[in-house]
C-alpha positions as CSV (number, residue, x, y, z in Angstrom):
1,X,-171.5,151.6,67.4
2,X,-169.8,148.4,67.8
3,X,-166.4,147.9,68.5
4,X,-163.3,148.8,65.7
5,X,-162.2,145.3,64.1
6,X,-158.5,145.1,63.7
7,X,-157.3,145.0,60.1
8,X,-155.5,141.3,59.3
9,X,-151.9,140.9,59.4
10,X,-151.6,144.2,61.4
11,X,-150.3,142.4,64.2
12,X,-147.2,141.1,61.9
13,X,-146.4,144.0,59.9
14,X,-144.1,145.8,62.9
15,X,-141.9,142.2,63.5
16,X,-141.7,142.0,59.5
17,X,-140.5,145.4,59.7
18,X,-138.0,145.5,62.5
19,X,-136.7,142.0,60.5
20,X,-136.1,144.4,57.5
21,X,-134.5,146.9,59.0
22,X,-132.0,144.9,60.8
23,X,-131.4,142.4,58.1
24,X,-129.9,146.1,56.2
25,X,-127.5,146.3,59.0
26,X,-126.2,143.0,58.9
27,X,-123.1,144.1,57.5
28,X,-120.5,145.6,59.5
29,X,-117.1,146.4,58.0
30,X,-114.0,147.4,60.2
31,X,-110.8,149.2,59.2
32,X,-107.7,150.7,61.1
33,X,-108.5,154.4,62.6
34,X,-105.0,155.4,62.0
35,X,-102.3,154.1,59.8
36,X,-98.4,155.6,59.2
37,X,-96.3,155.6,56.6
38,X,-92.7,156.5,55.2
39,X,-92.0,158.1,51.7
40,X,-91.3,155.3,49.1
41,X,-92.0,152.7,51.1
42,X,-95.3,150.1,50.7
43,X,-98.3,150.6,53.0
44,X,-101.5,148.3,53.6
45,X,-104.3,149.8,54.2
46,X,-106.2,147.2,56.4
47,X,-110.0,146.4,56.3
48,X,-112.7,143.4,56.5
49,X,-116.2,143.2,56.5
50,X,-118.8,140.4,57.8
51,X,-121.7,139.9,55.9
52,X,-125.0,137.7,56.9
53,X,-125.2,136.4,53.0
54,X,-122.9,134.3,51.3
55,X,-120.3,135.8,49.1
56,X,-121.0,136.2,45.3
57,X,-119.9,137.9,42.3
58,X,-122.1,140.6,43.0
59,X,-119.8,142.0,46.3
60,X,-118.2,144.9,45.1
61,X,-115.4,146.8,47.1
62,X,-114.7,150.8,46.3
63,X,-112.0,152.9,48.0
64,X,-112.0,156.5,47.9
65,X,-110.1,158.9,49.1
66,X,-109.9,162.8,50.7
67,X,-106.9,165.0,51.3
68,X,-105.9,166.3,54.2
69,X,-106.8,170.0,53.8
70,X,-110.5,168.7,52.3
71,X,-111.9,168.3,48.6
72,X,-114.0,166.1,46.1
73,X,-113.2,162.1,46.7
74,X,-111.2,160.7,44.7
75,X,-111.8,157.0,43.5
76,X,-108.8,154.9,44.1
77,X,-109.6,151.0,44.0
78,X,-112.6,149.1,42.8
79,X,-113.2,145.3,43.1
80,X,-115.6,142.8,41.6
81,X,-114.4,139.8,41.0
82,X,-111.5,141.1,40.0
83,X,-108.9,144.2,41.0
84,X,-109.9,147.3,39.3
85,X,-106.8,149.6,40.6
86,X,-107.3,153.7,39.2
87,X,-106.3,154.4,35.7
88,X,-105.8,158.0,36.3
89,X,-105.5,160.4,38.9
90,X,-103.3,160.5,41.5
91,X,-103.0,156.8,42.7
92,X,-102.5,155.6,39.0
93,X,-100.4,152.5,38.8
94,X,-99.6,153.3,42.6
95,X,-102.1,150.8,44.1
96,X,-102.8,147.1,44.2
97,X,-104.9,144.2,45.5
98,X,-104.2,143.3,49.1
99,X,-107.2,141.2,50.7
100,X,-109.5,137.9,49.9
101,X,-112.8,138.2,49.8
102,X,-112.9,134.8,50.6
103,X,-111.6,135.7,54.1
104,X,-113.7,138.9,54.1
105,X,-110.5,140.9,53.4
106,X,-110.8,144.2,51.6
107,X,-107.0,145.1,52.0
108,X,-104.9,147.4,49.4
109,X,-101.5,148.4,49.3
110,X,-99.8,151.8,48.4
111,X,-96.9,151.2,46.9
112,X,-94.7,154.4,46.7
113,X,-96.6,156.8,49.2
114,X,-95.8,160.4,49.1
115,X,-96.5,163.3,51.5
116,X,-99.3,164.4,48.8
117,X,-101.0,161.2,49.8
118,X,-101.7,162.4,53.7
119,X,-105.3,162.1,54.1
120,X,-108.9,160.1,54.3
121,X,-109.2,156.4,53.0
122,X,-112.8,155.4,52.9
123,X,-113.9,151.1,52.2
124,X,-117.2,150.3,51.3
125,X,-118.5,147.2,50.7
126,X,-121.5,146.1,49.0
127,X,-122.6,142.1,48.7
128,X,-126.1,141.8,47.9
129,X,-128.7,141.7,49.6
130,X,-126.6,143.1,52.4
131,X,-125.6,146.7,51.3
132,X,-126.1,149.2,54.0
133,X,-123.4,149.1,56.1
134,X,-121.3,151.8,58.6
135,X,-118.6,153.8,56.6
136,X,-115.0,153.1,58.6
137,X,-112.2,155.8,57.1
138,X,-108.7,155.4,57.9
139,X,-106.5,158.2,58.3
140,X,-102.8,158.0,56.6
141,X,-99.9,160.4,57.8
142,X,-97.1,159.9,55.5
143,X,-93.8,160.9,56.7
144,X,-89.7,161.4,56.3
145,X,-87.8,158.7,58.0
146,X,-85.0,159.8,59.5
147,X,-81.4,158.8,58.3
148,X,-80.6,157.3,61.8
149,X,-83.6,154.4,61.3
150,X,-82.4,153.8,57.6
151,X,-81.0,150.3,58.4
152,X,-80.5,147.5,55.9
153,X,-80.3,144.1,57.3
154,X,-76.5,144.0,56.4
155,X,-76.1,147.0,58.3
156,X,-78.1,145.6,61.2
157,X,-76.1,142.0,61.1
158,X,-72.7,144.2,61.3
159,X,-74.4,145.8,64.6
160,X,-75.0,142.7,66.0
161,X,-71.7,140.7,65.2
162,X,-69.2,143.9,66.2
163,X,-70.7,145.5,69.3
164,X,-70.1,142.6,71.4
165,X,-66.9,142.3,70.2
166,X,-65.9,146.2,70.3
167,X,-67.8,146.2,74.1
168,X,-65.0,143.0,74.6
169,X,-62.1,144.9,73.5
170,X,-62.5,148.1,75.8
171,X,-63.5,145.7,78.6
172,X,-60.0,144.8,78.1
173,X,-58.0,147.9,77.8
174,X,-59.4,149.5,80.7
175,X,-58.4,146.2,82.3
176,X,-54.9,146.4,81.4
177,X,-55.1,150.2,82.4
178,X,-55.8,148.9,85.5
179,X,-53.5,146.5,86.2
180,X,-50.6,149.3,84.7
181,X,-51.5,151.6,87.1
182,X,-51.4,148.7,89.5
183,X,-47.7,148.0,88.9
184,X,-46.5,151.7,89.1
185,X,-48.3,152.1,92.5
186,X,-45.8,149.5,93.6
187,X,-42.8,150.3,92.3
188,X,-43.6,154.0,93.9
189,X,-44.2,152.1,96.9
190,X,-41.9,149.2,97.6
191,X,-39.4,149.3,95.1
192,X,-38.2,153.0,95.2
193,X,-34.2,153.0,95.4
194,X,-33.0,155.9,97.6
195,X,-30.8,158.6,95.8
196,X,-27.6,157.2,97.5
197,X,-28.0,153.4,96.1
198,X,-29.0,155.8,92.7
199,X,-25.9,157.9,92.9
200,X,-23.4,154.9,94.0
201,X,-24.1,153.1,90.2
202,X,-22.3,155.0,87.9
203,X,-19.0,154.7,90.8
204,X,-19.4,151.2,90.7
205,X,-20.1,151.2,86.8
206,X,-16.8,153.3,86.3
207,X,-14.6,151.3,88.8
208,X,-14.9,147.9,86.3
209,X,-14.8,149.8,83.5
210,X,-10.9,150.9,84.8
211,X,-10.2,147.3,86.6
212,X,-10.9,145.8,82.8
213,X,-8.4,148.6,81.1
214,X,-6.3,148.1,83.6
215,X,-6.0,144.0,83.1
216,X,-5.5,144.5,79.2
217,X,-2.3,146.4,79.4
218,X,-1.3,143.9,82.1
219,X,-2.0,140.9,79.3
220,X,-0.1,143.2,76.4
221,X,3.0,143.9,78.6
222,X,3.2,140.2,79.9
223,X,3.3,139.6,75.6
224,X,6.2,141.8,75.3
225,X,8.8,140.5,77.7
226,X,10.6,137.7,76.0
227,X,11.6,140.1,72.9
């Protein structure tokens, strides 16, 4: 028997193939692992992709979404050519259009998150011929914030302008505590009268308080004399 001939185009049909497969996986879309939020305040939900072809009117964007304690997915955003927020369920009217496709931004927002909304965000993209991709989720942990970081920026302003002055004014009184407790040091020290000099006052006080009496009747009699 002679030797096996090799079937044509066998030597091309592996590189056509390995070409195939990773054109597939020339997609790759990236989103935050981990994202926080407060009750009643707006959250953006962050991801972009990178595609090998072109952008068109065929990319289509879906996010979905999983509690916390597990379930079905629930659709919550679709895009294709235009926003496509949900028209029911529990993100209805609550979510909107954040990204560009023209940037490769597949961004939403969350308007008024609630603690029912702790769970799994999942973004996939699609933009033909490139539609197998890696499947990012982001996990949201919606929270209370605390009275104490409830600030509005006319709150924070006041802060800023009256600290500086309130740290100026006690800068000042412990100053002038100081220098009080200065001045009576002294006065215990150097300028203590003894208790004679103390008691010899009111002597000395009394003594002109007679010598004056004593020079009015003088002036009164003197007045007297020629009648």
């Amino acid at each position: 028997m002679g030797p096996k001939r090799k079937k044509p185009g066998g030597a091309t049909a592996l590189p056509l193939l390995l070409l195939a497969v990773a054109r597939v996986h020339l997609l790759e879309i990236q989103a935050a692992a981990q994202v926080r939020a407060f009750v009643g305040e707006p959250v953006t939900l962050k991801c972009w992709f990178k595609s090998s072809a072109p952008v068109t009117e065929k990319l289509t964007i879906d996010w979905t979404y999983r509690p916390l304690a597990g379930g079905n997915l629930e659709p919550v955003f679709h895009y294709q050519s235009s926003a496509y927020p949900a028209k029911r369920g529990s993100f209805q009217e609550r979510v909107s259009w954040a990204g560009d496709v023209a940037k490769q931004d597949a961004s939403i927002m969350i308007w008024n998150p609630t603690l029912e909304d702790n769970g799994t965000f999942t973004c996939s993209v699609k933009n033909p011929p490139d539609v197998q991709h890696n499947i990012p989720q982001t996990l949201l942990t919606v929270s209370q914030r605390g009275a104490s970081f409830q600030l509005t920026s006319s709150g924070l302003l006041s802060i800023l302008v009256f600290l500086p002055s309130g740290i100026v004014v006690v800068l000042l009184l412990v100053r002038m505590n100081q220098k009080s407790g200065l001045m009576k040091a002294r006065r215990q020290l150097g300028y203590k009268k003894s208790s004679i000099e103390v008691s010899e006052e009111p002597e000395q006080s009394g003594c002109r308080e007679r010598l004056v009496s004593c020079c009015m009747q003088c002036l009164d009699t003197d007045e007297e004399e020629p009648y």
